[in-house]
Every structure is written in C-alpha cells, then in structure tokens.
C-alpha positions as CSV (number, residue, x, y, z in Angstrom):
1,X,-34.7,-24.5,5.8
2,X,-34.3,-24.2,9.8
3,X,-37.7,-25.4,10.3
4,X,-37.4,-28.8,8.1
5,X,-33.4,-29.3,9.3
6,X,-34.8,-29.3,13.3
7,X,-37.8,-31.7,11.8
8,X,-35.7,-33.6,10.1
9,X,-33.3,-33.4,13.4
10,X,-36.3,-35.0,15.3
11,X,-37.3,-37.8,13.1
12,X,-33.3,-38.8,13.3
13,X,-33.8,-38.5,17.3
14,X,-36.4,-40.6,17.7
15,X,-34.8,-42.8,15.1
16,X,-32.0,-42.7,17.5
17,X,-34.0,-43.8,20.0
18,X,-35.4,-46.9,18.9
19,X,-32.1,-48.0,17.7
20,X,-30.6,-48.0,21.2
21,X,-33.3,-49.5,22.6
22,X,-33.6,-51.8,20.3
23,X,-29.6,-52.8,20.0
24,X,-29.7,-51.4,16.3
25,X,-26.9,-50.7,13.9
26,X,-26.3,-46.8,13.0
27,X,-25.5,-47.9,9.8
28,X,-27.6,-50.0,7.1
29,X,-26.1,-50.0,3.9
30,X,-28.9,-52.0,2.2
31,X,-31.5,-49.4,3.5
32,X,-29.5,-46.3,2.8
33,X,-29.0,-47.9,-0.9
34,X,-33.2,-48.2,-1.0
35,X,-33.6,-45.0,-0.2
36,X,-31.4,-43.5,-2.3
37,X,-32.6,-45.4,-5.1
38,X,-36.1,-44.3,-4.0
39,X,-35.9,-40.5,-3.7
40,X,-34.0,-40.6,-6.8
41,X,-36.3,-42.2,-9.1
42,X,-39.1,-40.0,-7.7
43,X,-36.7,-36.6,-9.2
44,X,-38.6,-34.5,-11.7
45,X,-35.6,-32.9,-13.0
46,X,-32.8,-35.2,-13.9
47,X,-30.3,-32.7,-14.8
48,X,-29.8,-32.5,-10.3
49,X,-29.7,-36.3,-10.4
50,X,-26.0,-36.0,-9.2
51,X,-26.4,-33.1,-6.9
52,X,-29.7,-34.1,-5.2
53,X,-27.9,-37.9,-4.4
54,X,-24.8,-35.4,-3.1
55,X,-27.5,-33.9,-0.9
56,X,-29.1,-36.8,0.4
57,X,-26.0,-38.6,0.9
58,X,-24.7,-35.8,3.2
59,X,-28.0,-35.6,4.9
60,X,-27.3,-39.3,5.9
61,X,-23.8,-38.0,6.9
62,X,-25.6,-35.6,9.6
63,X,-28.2,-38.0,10.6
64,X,-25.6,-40.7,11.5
65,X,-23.0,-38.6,13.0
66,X,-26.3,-37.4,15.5
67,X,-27.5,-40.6,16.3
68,X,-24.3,-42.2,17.7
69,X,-23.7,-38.5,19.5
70,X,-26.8,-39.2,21.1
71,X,-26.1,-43.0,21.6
72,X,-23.2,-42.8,22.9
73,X,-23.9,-40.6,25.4
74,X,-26.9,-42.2,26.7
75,X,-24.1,-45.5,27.2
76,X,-22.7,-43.0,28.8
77,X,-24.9,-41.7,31.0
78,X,-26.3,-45.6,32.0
79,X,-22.5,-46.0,33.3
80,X,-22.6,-43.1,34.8
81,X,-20.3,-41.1,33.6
C-alpha cells in the first residue's frame, strides 16, 4: 500500500505541477465526475460499488488537499516568503 500511496503521491505532484504552471484549477468537478463514473463502471464486484466510490472519492480528498499544499507554497516561495 506504501509503495502505490508515494506513486500515487507523485502522479498528484507532477499533476500539481502542471497546474501551477499552467494557471489551473485544483478542482474540476466535470473531470472528477468522469472518473468516477469511469473506475466505477470498470468494478467487477458490485456489492463494493459504494465503498470503492468512498475510496476514490477520499483519494481525491488527499490528492487535492496536496496539490494546493504544494501550490501554495511555491506562490509562496516566488514572493519570497
């Protein structure tokens, strides 16, 4: 689980990233709804339908919470603060 969360935690880095470079928004509601939608129709076992959208849905929470950590303190550190 370590090994796929720091993966994960890179993919949401570099995501991070681009975003700032890029002036993007953190959040995406239209995306996050596509990709839900996605990795739910693609569960073999429906009876975790409700827990495995729980999942993903907190793993958004994390990957969102990091990415304006990291954005806001590279606005930060361009101020110099």
């Amino acid at each position: 689980m370590r090994i796929l969360f720091e993966q994960r935690m890179a993919c949401v880095k570099a995501v991070a990233e681009y975003k700032f470079n890029n002036h993007g928004d953190i959040f995406d509601q239209n995306r996050e709804e596509k990709m839900l939608k996605k990795n739910l129709s693609k569960l073999e076992a429906s009876e975790y339908a409700k827990a495995y959208e729980q999942f993903l849905q907190e793993i958004l929470l994390v990957s969102k919470a990091y990415q304006k950590d990291w954005i806001l303190s590279k606005e930060s550190d361009e101020r110099g603060n």
